[in-house]
Structure formats: C-alpha cells, structure tokens
N, C-alpha and C positions, 0 to 999 in steps of 0.2 A: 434804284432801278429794278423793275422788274421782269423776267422772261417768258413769253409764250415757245412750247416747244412743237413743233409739229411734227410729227411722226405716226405711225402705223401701230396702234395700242390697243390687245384685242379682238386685232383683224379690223379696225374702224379705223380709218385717216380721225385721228382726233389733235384737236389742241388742248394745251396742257398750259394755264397758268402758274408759275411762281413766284413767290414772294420772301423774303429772307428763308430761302431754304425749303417752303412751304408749300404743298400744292394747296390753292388758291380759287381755281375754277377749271372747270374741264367742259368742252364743247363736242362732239363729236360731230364733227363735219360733215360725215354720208347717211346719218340718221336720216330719217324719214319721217317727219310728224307734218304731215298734209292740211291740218286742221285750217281752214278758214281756202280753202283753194278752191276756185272757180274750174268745171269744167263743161265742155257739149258731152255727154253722155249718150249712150241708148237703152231703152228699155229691155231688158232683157226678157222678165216674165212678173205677173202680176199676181198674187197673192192675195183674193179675194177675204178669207178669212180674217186675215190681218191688217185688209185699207192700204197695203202697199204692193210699192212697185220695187223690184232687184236691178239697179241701174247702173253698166258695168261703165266707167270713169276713165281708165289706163287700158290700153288695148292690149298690150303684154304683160299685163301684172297678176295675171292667172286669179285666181280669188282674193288678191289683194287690189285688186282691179274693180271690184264690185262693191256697190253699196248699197245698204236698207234706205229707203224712201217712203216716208208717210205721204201717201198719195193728199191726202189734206194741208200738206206743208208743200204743192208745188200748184204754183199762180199760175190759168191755162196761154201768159202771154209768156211762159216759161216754155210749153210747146212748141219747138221752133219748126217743126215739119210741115205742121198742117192748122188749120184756125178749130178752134173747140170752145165752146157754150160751158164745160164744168171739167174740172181735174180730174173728175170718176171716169170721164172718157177716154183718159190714156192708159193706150196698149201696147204689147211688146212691137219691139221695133219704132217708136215713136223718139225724135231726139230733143233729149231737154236740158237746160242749163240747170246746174246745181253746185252746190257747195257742199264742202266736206264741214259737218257742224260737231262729229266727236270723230277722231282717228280712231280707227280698229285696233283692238287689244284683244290677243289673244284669240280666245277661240270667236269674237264677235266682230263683224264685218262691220265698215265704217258706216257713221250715222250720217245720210244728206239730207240738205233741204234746200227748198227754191226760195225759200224768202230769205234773198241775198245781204247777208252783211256788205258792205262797201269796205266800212273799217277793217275789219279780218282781212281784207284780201289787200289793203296798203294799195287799193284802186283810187286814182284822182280825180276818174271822174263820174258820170252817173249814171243811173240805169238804164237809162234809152240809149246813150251810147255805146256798156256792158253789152246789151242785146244786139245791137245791130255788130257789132265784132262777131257776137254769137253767131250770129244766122252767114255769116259769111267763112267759119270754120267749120269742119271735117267734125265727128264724133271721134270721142277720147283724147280731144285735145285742150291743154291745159291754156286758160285765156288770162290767170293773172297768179301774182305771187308767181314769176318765171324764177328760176334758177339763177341765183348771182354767183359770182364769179371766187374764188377760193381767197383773192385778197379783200375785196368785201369781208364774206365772214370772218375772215381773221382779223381787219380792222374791227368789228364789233365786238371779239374777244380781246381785243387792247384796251376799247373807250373802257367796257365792263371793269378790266383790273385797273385802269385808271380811277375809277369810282370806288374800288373796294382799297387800292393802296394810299392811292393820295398821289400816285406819283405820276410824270408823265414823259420819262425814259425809261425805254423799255428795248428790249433785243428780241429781236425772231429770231430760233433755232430750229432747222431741220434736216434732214438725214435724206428725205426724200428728193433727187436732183429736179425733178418735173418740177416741183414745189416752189423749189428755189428759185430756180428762173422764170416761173410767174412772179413768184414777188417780188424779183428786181425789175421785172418787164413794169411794173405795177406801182414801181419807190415812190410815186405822187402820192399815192393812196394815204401813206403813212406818214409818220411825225416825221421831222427832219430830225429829230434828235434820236432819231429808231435805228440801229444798226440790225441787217440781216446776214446771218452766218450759217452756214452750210458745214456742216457735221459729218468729217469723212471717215466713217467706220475704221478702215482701212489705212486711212496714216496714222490714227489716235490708236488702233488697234482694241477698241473697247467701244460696245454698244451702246446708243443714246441711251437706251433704257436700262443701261445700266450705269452707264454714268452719270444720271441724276438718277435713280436708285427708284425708278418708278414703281418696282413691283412694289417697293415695304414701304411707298407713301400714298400708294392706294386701295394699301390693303384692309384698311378699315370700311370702305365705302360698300364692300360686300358682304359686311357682317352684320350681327343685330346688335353686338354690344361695342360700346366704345368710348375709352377710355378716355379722361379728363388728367391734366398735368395734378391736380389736386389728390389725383387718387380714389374720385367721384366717377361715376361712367353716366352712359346714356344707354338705353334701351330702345331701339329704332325698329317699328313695325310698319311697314308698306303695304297696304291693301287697295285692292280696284276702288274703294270709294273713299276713302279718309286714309292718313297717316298719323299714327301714335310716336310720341317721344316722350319717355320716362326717364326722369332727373331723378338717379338715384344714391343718395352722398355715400352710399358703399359701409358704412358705420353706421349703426345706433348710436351717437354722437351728441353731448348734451351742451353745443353750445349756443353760442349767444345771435341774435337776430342778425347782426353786423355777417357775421360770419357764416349766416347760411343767406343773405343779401351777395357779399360776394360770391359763392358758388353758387347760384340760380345766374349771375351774371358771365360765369366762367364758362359754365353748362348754355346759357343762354349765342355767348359768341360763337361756340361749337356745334350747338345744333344747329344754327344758321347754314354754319360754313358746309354741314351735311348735305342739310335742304337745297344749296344751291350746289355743289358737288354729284349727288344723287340727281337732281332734279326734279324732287317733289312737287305737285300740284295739286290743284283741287284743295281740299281740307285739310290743315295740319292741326293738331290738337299736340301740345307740349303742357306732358305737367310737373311741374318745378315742385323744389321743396319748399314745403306749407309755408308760409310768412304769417307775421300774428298782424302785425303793425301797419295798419292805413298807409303811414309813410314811405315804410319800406315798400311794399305792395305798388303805389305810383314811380319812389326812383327804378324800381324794375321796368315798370311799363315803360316809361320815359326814357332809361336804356334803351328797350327791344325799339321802339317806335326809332330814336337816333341808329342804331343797329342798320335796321331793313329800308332806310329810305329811300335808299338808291338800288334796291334790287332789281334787274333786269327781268325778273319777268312779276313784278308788282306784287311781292308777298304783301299782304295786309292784315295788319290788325283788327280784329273784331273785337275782342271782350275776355276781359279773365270771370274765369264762375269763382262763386263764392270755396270751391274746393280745392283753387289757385290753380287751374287749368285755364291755357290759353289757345285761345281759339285765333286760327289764321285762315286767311283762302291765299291762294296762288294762282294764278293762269299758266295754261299750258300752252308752252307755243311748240314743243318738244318733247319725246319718249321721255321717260324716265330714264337712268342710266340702267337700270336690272331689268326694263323691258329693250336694251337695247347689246347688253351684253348679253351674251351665254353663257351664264359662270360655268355651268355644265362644262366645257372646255375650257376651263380655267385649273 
C-alpha cells in the first residue's frame, strides 16, 4: 500500500507520495504552469522594433498577466473585434485569442501565440467551434484547460504512484479539514480499496510533517549533491535551458565492468526518482560512469528505457554519446520544484 499526504508544505497545498517509507512523487497543487491555455486577451501595446505585440491574458495577474506575442504567430481570424487583411494591423486595445506556448520564468514574461495547439489545451473539439466560444467571451478570460477540482488532481497523483509502485491500495492523508471533506464529498473519484483519513494535530499531538519526517526526506531535493546507498552520489545542476546529472562513484576505484553496471543502475533509479521529484524538463543530460563493453552499455540503456516508461510527464530517451552521456527531453506541463519553492525561506 501506498500513501498520498496532503498537507500545506512550504506554503504550497502539496501532495506527497509514499512508498515503503519513501518519498516517491510530490505534486504541488496551487502551482501555476499555464502552458498550453487558451485565452481572449487584449492588446496592450505594440513593439514595432521587435514585430510584436504585449497581450495582457489574466485581468488581475499584474505583470504575470501579460504576454510577448510575435505579431507573425497570430492568424488575423485570431482578431476577434474587428475583420483585418494582415496581423501587422493589430493594435492596442484590439481582442485576440491566444495561447500560452512557454510559461514565464523568471524575469521573462510568458511566450504566446495564435496558432492554437488543440492538443495542449485537452480541447475536444475544433477551431471554428474554439472561435466562435471566443467571440462570445469578455477579455482575460480563460476558455480551456479550466481548473479541476482538488479530487481530480489528487486522483492523478494516485494513477502516477500506481505506475511507479505497482500497487493499487493506497490511503489519503491530510491535516487540512476543507481537504477532507472534499474528498469524502468526492469517494466515487477513488479506488474502493482507498481509505481517506484525516490527521488530527491535536488528538496525535504531533505534526503531519513531522510525523512522516518530511523535512529530512526532502531535504536532498534542494541540494546539488546526493548521495547513493553505495556510497556513490550524484551531482544535480538545473539551468533555464538543459539539466546536468553527474554519476560520480565517490572513489578512484579499480573495479570490474559488473560492478560499475550495477552503480550506473543504482545512480540511474535515483536520478530518475530526482528528475520526477524536482520536476525537471526540457533536456536532461545524465553522465554515468564510462562502461567499456557494447553489452554492458545496452543492459544499461534497456534498464533506463524499462525505468521511464511510464513517466508522467514523457521523459525520453534520445541517445548515449560515445562519452557514455545520456541524453533525455521531458515535457513541461509544470514549474519545476525550485521555480516554485522559495528555498530563500526555507
């Protein structure tokens, strides 16, 4: 059996996977990654130099509220105000449908564009229909990808540790009473074999978060080094465009092929379990220690490949380089966890 916890982790309603003991997956529930969302926007102001247009998307979301717009990346039947000959003709105050194509990070404001994915936005049906919703809604309002409900997500955080344990009894725990009594409003949602229990500070006398001992079982996920039961660590570098993981056996060590196979396999199920704890995307580059041997070199690949195949958000295999680095892509449906924490306040 496994348990999802839900609780207040960091100032974020997050859920917490575990598994013999183990944190497993972590979701944070009031994260915000917008990517693929449809909305009626307005033009704010236009950018000549740069071919674009500042298209503000959320009506109260103050400069999170706004997006870049390559005026060449919006179709003029995207212009829902007024009829126009070429996309160069739109101006401020003009209202256009768009999609969020990269979430904003940081100090850059989110990427849109009008040539509407379908699939990104989990819309069923097609673009004439899309538009005509469009032209009958307000500016800054969101027309797909709406907000589901808190037992939803937390069912998708059950199916995911179903696919990472094997197992399909599982317990909801939380501390939050709102919480609770959605998810019994909600007991369809879930397995029949799922018990949900409510976590009473106050009669146990002893904090969720400290009773499964959160802080020192996620306290590796904000570091760069981390350690391996072998004695081997990992070396974890996070950047806006690609992610490094360095397999480093910790010894000048002169053994045998077998035995640096099993630690590239050890290092291999841990950096995983990072990648999807963090929530890494985009590019990962992982590099193992050297392998001499063809053979060994495939039971690896053929581990990582059984490894990630049920990853939830599609890590994939590319290719190992000849200097036994492997390359992955990820999709981002979601922040990262360190664009979404503050360790600052940690």
């Amino acid at each position: 059996m496994f348990e999802v916890v839900i609780t207040n982790w960091h100032e974020h309603l997050t859920a917490i996977g575990f598994y013999e003991n183990k944190v497993e997956l972590i979701d944070v529930l009031d994260s915000r990654d917008r990517t693929g969302n449809i909305y009626v926007g307005r033009v704010e102001n236009i950018v000549s130099n740069l071919n674009a247009a500042f298209v503000r998307f959320e009506k109260d979301g103050g400069k999170h509220g706004i997006g870049f717009l390559p005026i060449k990346a919006i179709p003029v039947k995207n212009i829902l105000n007024r009829s126009v000959d070429s996309s160069k003709e739109i101006r401020p105050g003009d209202i256009v449908l768009v999609q969020i194509n990269v979430e904003e990070m940081k100090l850059k404001q989110a990427r849109l564009t009008g040539k509407i994915d379908l699939a990104k936005a989990d819309y069923n049906g097609d673009m004439d229909q899309l538009l005509a919703i469009a032209r009958t809604r307000k500016e800054y309002q969101q027309i797909s990808n709406e907000i589901s409900g808190i037992a939803d997500d937390i069912k998708n955080v059950c199916d995911t540790m179903e696919k990472i344990t094997g197992d399909t009894e599982y317990k909801l725990v939380t501390d939050v009473a709102d919480i609770h009594q959605e998810l019994l409003e909600d007991r369809d949602v879930f397995s029949e074999n799922a018990v949900i229990e409510f976590y009473d500070e106050e009669e146990k006398r002893l904090a969720l978060i400290v009773h499964y001992s959160l802080t020192s079982k996620t306290d590796d996920l904000f570091k760069k080094k981390v350690w391996l039961d072998s004695g081997a660590f990992l070396i974890i570098e996070q950047t806006e465009t690609l992610n490094l993981i360095d397999v480093n056996s910790g010894k000048d060590l002169k053994k045998s092929e077998e035995f640096f196979l099993n630690l590239n396999k050890e290092a291999a199920k841990e950096a995983y379990r990072q990648i999807r704890l963090r929530n890494l995307s985009g590019m990962i580059l992982i590099d193992f220690v050297s392998l001499k041997n063809s053979e060994t070199k495939d039971e690896l690949i053929g581990y990582i490949k059984e490894l990630i195949k049920d990853d939830p958000m599609n890590l994939t295999f590319i290719d190992m380089t000849k200097l036994g680095i492997i390359e992955f892509t990820r999709e981002k449906r979601k922040k990262s966890l360190r664009e979404t924490i503050d360790i600052k306040k940690m």
